[in-house]
Kinemage of the C-alpha trace (Angstrom):
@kinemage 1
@onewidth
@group {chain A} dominant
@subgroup {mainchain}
@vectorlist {calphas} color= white
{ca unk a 1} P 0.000 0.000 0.000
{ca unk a 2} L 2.806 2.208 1.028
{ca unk a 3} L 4.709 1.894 -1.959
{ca unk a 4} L 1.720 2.822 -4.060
{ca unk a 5} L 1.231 5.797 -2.675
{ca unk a 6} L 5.030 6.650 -2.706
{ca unk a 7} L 4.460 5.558 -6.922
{ca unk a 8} L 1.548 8.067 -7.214
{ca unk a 9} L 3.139 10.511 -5.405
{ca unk a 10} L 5.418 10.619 -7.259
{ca unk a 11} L 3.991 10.535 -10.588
{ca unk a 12} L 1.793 13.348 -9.478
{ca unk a 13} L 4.976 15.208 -8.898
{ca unk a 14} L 6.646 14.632 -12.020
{ca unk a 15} L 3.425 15.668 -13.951
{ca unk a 16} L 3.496 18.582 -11.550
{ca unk a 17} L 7.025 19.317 -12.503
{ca unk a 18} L 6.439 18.829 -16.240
{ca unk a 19} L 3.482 20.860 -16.104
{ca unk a 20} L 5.538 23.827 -14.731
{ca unk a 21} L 8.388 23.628 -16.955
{ca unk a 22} L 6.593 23.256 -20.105
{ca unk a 23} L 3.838 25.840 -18.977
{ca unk a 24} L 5.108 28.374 -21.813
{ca unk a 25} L 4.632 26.065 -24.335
{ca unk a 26} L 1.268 24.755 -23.639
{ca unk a 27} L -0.001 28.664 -23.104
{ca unk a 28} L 1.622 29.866 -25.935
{ca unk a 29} L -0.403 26.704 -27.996
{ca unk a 30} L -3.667 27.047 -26.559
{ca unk a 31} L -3.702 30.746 -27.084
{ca unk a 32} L -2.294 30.582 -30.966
{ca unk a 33} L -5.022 27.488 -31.615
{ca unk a 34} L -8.337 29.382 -29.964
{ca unk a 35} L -7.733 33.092 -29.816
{ca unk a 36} L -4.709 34.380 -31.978
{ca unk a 37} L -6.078 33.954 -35.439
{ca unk a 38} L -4.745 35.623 -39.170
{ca unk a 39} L -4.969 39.630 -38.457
{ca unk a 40} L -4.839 39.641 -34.699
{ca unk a 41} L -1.429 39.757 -34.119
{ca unk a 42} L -0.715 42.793 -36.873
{ca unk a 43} L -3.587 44.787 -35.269
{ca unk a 44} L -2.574 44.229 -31.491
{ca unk a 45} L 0.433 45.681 -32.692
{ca unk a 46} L -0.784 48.946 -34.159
{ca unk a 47} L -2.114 49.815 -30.146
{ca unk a 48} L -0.353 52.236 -28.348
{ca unk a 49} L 1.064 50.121 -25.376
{ca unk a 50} L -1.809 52.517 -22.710
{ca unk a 51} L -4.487 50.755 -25.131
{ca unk a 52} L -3.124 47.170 -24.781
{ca unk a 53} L -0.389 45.272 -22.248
{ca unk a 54} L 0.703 43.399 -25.141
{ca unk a 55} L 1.918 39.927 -23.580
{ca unk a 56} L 4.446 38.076 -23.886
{ca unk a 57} L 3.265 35.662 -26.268
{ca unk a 58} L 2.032 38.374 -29.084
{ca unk a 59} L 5.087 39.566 -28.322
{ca unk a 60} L 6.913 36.536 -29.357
{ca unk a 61} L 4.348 35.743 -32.496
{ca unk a 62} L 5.112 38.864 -33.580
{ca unk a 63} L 8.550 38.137 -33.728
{ca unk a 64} L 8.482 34.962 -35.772
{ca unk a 65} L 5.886 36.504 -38.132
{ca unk a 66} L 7.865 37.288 -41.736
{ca unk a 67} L 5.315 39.961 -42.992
{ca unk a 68} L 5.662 41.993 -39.211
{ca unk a 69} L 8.468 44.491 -38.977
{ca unk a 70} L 8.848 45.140 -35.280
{ca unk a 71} L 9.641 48.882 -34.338
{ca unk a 72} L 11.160 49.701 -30.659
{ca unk a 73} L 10.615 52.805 -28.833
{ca unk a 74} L 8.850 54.674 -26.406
{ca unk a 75} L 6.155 57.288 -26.387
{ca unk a 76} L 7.316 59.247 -29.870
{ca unk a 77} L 5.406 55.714 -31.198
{ca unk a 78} L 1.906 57.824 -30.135
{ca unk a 79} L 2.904 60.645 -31.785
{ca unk a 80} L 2.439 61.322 -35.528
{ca unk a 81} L -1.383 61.689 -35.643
{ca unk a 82} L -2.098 60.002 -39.035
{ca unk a 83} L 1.087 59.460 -40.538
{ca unk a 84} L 2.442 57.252 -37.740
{ca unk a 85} L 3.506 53.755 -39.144
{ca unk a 86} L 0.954 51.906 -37.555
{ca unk a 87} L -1.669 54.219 -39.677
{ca unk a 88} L 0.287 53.958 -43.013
{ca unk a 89} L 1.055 50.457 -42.679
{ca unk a 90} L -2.246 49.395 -41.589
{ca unk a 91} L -4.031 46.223 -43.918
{ca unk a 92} L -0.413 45.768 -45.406
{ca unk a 93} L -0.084 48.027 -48.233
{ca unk a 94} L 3.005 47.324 -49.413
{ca unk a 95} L 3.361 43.547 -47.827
{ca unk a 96} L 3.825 44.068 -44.094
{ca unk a 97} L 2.556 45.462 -40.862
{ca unk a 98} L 4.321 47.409 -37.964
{ca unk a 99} L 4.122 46.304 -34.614
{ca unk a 100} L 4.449 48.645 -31.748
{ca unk a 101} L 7.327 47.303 -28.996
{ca unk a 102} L 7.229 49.649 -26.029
{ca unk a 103} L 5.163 52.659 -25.412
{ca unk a 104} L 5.869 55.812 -22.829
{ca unk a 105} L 8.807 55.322 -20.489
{ca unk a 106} L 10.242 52.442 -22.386
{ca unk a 107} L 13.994 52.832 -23.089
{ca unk a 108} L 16.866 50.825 -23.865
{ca unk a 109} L 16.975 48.242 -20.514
{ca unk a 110} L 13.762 46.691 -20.880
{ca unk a 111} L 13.535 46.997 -24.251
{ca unk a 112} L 16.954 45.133 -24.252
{ca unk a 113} L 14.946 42.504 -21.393
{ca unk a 114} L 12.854 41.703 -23.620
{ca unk a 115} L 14.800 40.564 -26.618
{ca unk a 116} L 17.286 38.598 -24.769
{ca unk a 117} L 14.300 36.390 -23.672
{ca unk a 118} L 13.332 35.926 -27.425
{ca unk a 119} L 14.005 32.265 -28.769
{ca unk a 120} L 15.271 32.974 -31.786
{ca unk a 121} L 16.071 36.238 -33.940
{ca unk a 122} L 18.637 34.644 -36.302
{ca unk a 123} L 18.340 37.331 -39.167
{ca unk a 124} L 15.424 39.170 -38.034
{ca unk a 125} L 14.686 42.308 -39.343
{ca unk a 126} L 13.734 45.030 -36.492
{ca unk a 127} L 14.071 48.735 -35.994
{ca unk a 128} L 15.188 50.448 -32.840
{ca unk a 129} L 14.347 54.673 -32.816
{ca unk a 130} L 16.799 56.419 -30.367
{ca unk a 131} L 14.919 59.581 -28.957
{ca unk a 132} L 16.871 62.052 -27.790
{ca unk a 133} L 15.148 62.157 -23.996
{ca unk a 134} L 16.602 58.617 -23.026
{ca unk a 135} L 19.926 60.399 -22.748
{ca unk a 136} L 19.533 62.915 -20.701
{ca unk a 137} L 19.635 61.243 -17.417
{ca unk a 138} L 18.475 57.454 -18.420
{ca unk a 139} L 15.825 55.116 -17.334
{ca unk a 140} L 14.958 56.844 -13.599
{ca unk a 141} L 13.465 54.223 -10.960
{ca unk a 142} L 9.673 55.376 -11.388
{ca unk a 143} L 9.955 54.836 -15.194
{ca unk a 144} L 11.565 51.233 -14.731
{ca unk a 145} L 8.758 50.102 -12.458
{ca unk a 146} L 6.218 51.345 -14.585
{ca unk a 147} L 6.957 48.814 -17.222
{ca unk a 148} L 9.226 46.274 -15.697
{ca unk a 149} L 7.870 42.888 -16.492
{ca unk a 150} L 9.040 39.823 -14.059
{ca unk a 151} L 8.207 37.555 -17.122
{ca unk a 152} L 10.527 38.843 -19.403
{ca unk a 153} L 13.215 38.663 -16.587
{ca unk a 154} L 12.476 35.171 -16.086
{ca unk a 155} L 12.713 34.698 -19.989
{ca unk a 156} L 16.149 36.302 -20.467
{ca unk a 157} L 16.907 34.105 -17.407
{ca unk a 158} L 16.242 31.132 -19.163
{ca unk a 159} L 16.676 31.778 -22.919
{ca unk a 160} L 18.633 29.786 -24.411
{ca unk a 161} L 22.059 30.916 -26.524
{ca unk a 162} L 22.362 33.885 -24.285
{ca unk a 163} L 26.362 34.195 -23.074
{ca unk a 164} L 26.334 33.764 -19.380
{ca unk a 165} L 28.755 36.856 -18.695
{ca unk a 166} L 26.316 38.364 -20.642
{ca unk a 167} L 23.394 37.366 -18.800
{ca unk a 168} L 25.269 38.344 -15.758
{ca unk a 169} L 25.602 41.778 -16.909
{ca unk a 170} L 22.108 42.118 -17.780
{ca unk a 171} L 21.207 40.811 -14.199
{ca unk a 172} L 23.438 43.245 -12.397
{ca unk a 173} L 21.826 45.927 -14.543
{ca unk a 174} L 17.975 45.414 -13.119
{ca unk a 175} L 19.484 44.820 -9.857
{ca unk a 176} L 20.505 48.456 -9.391
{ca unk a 177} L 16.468 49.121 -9.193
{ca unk a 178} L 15.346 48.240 -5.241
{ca unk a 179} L 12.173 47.866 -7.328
{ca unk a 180} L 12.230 44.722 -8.188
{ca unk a 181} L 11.663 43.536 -4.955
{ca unk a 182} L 8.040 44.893 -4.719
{ca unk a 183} L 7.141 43.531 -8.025
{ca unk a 184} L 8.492 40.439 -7.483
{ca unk a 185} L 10.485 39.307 -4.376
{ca unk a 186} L 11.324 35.591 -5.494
{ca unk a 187} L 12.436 36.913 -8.401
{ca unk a 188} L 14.643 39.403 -6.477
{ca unk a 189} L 15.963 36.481 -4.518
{ca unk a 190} L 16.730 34.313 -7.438
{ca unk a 191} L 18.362 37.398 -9.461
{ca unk a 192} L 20.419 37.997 -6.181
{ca unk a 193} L 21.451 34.293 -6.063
{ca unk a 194} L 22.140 34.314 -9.725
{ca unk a 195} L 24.945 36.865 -9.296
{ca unk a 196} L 26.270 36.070 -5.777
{ca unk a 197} L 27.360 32.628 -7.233
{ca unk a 198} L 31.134 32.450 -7.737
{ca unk a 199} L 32.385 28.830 -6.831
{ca unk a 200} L 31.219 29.181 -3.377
{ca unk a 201} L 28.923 26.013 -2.181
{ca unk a 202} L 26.530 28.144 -0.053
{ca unk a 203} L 25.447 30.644 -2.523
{ca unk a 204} L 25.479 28.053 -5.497
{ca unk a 205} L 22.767 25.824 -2.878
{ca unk a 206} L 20.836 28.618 -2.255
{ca unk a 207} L 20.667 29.168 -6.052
{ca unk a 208} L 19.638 25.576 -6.594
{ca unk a 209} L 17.582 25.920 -3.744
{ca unk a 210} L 15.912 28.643 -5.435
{ca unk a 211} L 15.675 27.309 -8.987
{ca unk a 212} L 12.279 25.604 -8.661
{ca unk a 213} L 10.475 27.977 -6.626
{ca unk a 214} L 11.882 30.549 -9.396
{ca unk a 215} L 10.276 28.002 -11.877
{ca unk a 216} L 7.114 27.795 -10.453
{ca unk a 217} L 7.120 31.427 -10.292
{ca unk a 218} L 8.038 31.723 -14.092
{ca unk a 219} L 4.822 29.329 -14.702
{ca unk a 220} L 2.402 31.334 -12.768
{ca unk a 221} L 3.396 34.355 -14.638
{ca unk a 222} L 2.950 32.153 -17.746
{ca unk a 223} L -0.481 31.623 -17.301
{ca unk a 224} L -1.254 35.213 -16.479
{ca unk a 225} L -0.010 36.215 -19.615
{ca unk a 226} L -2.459 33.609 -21.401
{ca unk a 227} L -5.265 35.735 -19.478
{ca unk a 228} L -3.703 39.339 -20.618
{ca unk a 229} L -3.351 37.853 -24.346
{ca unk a 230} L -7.304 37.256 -23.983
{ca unk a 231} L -8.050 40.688 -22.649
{ca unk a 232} L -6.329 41.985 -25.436
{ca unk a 233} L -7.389 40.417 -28.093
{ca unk a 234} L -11.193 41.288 -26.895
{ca unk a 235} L -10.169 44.776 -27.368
{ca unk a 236} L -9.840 45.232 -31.036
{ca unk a 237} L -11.965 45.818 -34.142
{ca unk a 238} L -13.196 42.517 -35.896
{ca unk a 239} L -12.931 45.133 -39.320
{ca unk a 240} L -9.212 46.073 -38.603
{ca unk a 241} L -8.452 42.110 -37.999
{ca unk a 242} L -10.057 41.232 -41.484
{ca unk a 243} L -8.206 44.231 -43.296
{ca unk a 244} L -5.071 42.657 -41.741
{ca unk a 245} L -5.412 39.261 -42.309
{ca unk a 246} L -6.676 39.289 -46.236
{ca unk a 247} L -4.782 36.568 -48.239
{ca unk a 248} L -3.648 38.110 -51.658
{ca unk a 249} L -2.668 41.596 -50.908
{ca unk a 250} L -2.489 43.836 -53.912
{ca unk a 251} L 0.701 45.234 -53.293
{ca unk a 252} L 0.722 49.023 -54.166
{ca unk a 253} L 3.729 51.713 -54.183
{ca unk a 254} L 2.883 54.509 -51.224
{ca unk a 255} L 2.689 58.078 -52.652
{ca unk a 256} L 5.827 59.196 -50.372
{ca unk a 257} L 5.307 62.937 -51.996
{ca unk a 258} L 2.093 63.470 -51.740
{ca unk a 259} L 1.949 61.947 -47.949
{ca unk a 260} L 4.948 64.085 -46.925
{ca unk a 261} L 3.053 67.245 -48.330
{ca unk a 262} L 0.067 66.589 -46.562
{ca unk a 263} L 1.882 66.476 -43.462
{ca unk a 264} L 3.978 69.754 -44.306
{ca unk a 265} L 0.432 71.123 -44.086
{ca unk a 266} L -0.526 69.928 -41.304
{ca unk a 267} L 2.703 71.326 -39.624
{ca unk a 268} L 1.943 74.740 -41.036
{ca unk a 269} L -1.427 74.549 -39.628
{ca unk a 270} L -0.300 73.691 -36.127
{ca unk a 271} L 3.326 75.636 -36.121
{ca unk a 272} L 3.227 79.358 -36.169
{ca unk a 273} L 6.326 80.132 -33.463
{ca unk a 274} L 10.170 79.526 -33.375
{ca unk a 275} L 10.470 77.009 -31.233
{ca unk a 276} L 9.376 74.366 -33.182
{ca unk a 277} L 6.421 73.459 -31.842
{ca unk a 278} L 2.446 72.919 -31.928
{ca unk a 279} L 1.058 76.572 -30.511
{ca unk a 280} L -1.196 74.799 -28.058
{ca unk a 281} L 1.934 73.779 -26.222
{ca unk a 282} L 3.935 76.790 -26.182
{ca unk a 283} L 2.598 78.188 -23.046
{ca unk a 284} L 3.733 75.390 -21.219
{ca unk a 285} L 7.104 74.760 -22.590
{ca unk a 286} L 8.277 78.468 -23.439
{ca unk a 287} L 8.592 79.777 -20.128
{ca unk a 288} L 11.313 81.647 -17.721
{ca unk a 289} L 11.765 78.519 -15.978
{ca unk a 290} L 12.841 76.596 -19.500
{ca unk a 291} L 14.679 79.393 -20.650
{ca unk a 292} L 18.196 78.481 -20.244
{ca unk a 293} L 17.811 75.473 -17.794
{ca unk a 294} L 19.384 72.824 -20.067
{ca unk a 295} L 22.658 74.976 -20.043
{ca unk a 296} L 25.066 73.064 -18.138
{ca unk a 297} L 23.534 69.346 -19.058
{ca unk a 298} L 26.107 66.893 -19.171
{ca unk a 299} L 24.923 64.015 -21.059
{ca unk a 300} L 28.000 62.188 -21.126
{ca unk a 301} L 27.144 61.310 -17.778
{ca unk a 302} L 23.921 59.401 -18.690
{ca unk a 303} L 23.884 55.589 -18.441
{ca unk a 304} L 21.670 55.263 -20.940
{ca unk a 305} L 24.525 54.913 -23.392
{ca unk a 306} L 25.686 51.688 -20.826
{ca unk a 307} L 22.014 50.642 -21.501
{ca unk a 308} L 22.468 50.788 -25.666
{ca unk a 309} L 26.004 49.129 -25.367
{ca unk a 310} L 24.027 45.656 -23.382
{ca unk a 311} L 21.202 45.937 -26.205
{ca unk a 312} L 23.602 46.117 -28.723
{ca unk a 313} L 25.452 43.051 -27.250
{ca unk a 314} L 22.156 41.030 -26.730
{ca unk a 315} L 21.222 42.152 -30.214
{ca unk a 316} L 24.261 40.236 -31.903
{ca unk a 317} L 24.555 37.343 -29.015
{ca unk a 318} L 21.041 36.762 -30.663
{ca unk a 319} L 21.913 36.926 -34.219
{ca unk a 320} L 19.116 40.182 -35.495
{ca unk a 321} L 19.513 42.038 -38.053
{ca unk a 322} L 18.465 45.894 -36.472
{ca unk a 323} L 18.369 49.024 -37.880
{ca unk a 324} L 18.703 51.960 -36.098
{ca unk a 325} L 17.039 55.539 -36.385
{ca unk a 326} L 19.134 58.739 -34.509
{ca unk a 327} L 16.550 60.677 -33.720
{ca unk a 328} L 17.486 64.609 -33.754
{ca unk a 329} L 16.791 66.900 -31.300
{ca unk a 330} L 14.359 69.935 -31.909
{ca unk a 331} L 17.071 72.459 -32.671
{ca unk a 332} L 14.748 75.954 -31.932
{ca unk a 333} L 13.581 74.359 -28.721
{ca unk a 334} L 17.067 73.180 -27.225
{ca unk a 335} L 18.414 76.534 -28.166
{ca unk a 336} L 15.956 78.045 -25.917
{ca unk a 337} L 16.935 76.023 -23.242
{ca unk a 338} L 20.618 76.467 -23.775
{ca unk a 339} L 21.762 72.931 -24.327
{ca unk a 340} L 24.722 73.133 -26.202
{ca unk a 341} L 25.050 72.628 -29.733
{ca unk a 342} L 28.284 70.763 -28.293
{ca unk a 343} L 26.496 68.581 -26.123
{ca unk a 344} L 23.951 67.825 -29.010
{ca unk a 345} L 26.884 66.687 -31.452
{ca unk a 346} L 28.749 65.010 -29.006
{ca unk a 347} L 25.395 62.727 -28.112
{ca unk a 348} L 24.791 61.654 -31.765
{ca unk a 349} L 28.866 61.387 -32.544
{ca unk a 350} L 29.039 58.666 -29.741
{ca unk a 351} L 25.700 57.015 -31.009
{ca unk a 352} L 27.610 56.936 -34.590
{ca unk a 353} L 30.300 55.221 -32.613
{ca unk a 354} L 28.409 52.530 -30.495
{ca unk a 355} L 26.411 51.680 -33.134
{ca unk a 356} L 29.112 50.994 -35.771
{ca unk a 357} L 31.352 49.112 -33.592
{ca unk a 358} L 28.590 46.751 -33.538
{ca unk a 359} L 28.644 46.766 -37.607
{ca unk a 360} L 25.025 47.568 -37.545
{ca unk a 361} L 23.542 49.998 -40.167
{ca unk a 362} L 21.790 53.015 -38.913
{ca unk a 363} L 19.921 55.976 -40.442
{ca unk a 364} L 21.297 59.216 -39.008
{ca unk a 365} L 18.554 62.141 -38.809
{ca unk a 366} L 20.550 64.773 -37.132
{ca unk a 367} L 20.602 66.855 -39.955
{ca unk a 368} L 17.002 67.582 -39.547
{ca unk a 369} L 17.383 69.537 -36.260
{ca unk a 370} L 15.993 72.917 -37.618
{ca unk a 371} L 13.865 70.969 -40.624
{ca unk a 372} L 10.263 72.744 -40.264
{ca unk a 373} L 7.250 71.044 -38.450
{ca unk a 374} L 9.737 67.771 -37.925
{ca unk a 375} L 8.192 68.343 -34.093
{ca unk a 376} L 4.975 68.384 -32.256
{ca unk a 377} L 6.374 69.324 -29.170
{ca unk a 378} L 9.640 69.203 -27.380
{ca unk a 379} L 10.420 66.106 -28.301
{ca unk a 380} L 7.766 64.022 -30.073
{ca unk a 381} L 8.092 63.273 -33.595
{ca unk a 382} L 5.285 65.516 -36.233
{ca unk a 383} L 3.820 63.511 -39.302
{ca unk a 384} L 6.442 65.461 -41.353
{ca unk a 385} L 9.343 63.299 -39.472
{ca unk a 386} L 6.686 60.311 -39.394
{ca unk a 387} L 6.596 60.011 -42.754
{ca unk a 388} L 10.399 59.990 -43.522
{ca unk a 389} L 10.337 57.069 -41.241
{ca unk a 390} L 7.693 55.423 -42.551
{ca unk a 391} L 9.736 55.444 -46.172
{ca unk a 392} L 12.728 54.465 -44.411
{ca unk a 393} L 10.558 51.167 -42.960
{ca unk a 394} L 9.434 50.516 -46.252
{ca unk a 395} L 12.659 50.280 -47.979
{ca unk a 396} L 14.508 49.134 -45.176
{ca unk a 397} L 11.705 45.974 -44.760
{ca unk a 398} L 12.006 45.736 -48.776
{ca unk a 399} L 16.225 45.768 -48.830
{ca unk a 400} L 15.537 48.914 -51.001
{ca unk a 401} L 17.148 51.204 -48.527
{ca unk a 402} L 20.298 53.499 -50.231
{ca unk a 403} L 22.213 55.229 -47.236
{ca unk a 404} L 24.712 58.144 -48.483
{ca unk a 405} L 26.494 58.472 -45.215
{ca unk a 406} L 23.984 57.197 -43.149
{ca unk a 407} L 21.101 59.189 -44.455
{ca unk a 408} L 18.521 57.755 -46.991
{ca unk a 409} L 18.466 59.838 -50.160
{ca unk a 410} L 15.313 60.799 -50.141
{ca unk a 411} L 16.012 63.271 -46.991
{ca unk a 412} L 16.597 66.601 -48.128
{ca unk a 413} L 19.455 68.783 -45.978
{ca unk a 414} L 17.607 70.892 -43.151
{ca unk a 415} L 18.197 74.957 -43.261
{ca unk a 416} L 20.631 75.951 -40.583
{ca unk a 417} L 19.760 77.822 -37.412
{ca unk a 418} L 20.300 81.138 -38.649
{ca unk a 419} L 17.827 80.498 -41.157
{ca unk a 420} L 14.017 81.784 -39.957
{ca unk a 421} L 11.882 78.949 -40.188
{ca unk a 422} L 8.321 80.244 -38.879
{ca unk a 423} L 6.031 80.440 -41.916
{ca unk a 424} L 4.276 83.325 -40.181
{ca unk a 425} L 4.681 84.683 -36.132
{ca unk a 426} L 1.381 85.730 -34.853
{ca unk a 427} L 0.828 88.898 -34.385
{ca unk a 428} L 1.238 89.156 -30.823
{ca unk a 429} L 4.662 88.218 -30.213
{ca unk a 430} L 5.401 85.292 -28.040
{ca unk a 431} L 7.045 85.760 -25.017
{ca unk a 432} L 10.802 84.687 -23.790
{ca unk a 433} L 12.148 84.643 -27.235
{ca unk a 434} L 15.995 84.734 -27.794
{ca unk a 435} L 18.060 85.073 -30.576
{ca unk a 436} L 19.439 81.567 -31.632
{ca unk a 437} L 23.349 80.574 -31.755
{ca unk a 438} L 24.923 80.095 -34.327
{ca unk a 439} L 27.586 77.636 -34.821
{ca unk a 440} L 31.191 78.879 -35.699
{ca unk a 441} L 31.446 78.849 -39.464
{ca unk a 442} L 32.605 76.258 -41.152
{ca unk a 443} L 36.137 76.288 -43.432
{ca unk a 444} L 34.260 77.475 -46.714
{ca unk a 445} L 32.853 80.239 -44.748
{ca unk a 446} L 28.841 78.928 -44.378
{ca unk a 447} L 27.438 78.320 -41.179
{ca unk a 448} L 27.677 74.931 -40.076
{ca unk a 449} L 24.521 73.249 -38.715
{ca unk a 450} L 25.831 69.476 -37.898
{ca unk a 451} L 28.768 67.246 -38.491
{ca unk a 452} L 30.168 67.545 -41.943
{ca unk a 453} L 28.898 64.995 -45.064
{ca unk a 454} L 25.651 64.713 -43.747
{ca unk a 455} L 26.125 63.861 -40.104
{ca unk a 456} L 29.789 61.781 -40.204
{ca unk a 457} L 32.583 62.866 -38.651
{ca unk a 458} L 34.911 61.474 -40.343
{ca unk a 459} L 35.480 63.735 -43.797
{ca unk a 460} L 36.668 59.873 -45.539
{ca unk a 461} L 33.239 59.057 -45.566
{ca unk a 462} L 31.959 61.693 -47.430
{ca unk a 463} L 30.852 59.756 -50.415
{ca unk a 464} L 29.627 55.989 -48.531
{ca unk a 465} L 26.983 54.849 -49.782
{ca unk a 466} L 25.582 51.340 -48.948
{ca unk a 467} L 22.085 49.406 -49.663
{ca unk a 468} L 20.549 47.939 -46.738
């Protein structure tokens, strides 16, 4: 009798056991067989991340869709009103659909979280926007607890093909947040453990120790994400699902001129200052108390640029194929607040540098600092810079896209800041306005707005031109 019970005991606990570890799995296949149908995926992935928690496993279909180009950023992806991606690219036009990774107060870390829990990204295609605001003082605690997600931590844990000093580093990296132990204190524990373990027998017990509580953690956090998939797929439009999922696309070239003058219009329409911004926000961001205050920034000092150097490694421990977009600052604005035009260059020449010692291309949009209506506000992208991006998608998911020194050829060189680029100031003039600097001239005599050759340093890449 005895031993019977030990033998069902113990069957119950290795069914238990295999339950737990292979709780991903069976989620991810009862979800894809009864809820995640042709179209759903694509239109998930147009929501802006307030609209949906996108789970982990849309996440992860996304990823091993072919006709889904991922993009990663943070709240610029809201901006755009109808020339964002997720608008242009919407029923597939020219083959493809956008999905939206991240959402306000997402920056490099979890983004970087994220894809090192991924299976497998051998040769996929993704796109990673760089807004200028992550380096200013990087990812502060409030903004990492807002979306820090325990699952993807448990997924980077236990990804496979992930370098352990890599992992390590990662680990180290969320530990510097105390916030991770209110989200998640067995996590905490297990991260702790994870690091702590060098050879010692006490700390590598306690990791063992740890390993299947950590599991059954990992499972439970599984099967929540089966719920939030659910949720969110009950949230959108049947219509939008069908326009996404149609077999036989007609595959049509996007007017690119006609869609970047309706957005110049649009700009007009909203920008009548020159700061570079929509008039319904000047009041709040032109003021004494912004006048100047960005003078003695020192960005160098930001770890975001740590953050970008562990993506970068995950990125090529896992085999993608990114591109990355430098994002400009909004040249009137920042001269307002005094951050130097120094500072500014500095910021995208070490981007330049990061990036490339990676061998990864990268589209560099400095240039367009002072381009008009490129801005809604301070920092968020207009439809005018939307819809350069949008091209750049296209081509880029298409292998049609021709850098000349990092910038796609269909840019056009922005006027410099000396050059007045209000269509019309209102009548009453707007208050705090100061003259803008200019940069020292440049050794032909013109004023120089950026690095030379189209935002590379280096003068022996003034004529580079690659296909991506």
């Amino acid at each position: 009798m005895i031993s019977r019970r030990l033998v069902s005991m113990a069957a119950a606990l290795v069914l238990f056991s295999l339950t737990v570890y292979f709780m991903g799995p069976l989620t991810r296949s009862l979800v894809d067989s009864f809820w995640l149908g042709p179209g759903v995926t694509e239109t998930i992935g147009l929501l802006p991340w307030a609209d949906a928690d996108k789970s982990s496993i849309v996440q992860h279909e996304a990823m091993a869709l072919p006709d889904i180009l991922p993009v990663f950023g943070s709240s610029e992806l809201r901006s755009g009103h109808g020339f964002a991606p997720g608008v242009v690219f919407m029923d597939k036009p020219t083959g493809f659909a956008t999905f939206y990774m991240g959402g306000a107060w997402f920056q490099c870390l979890p983004h970087l979280i994220e894809l090192a829990g991924q299976k497998d990204l051998t040769n996929r295609k993704l796109v990673v926007l760089l807004p200028t605001d992550w380096f200013f003082n990087g990812l502060s605690a409030p903004n990492f607890a807002r979306n820090f997600s325990p699952l993807d931590v448990y997924q980077m844990l236990f990804s496979p093909g992930l370098p352990a000093p890599l992992r390590q580093a990662v680990v180290k990296r969320i530990l510097q947040y105390s916030q991770v132990a209110d989200k998640d204190r067995v996590l905490d524990l297990f991260l702790k453990s994870y690091i702590n373990g060098n050879g010692d027998w006490q700390t590598d017990l306690v990791h063992l120790a740890l390993w299947p509580v950590a599991r059954l953690d990992f499972a439970s956090l599984q099967l929540q994400d089966c719920l939030v998939t659910i949720k969110d797929i009950r949230k959108v439009n049947p219509k939008i699902i069908a326009g996404n999922s149609r077999a036989g696309l007609v595959i049509h070239q996007i007017p690119w001129s006609d869609l970047r003058s309706r957005a110049i219009q649009q700009g007009k329409s909203a920008i009548t200052n020159n700061y570079g911004v929509d008039n319904g926000f000047l009041p709040k961001v032109v003021t004494p108390e912004t006048m100047d205050s960005q003078r003695k920034t020192q960005m160098d000092k930001s770890p975001e640029y740590q953050d970008l150097t562990l993506l970068l490694r995950v990125l090529k421990a896992k085999g993608a194929r990114p591109l990355f977009i430098i994002l400009p600052f909004n040249g009137p604005y920042r001269d307002f607040t005094g951050l130097p035009v120094s500072q500014r260059q500095e910021h995208y020449r070490r981007l330049r540098q990061l990036i490339s010692h990676y061998g990864y291309p990268f589209v560099d949009l400095s240039s367009q600092e002072y381009q008009p209506y490129y801005f809604n506000d301070t920092i968020h992208l207009s439809g005018r810079a939307w819809v350069d991006i949008d091209e750049i998608l296209d081509d880029f998911y298409h292998n049609q896209l021709v850098l000349v020194n990092h910038v796609p050829t269909f840019i056009s060189a922005a006027p410099g800041p000396n050059v007045d680029k209000s269509p019309a100031v209102p009548e009453t003039p707007q208050p705090y306005e100061k003259p803008r600097p200019v940069p020292p001239p440049s050794p032909n005599g013109r004023p120089q707005t950026g690095p030379p050759h189209g935002g590379v340093n280096n003068p022996t890449e003034a004529s580079r031109k690659v296909k991506v």
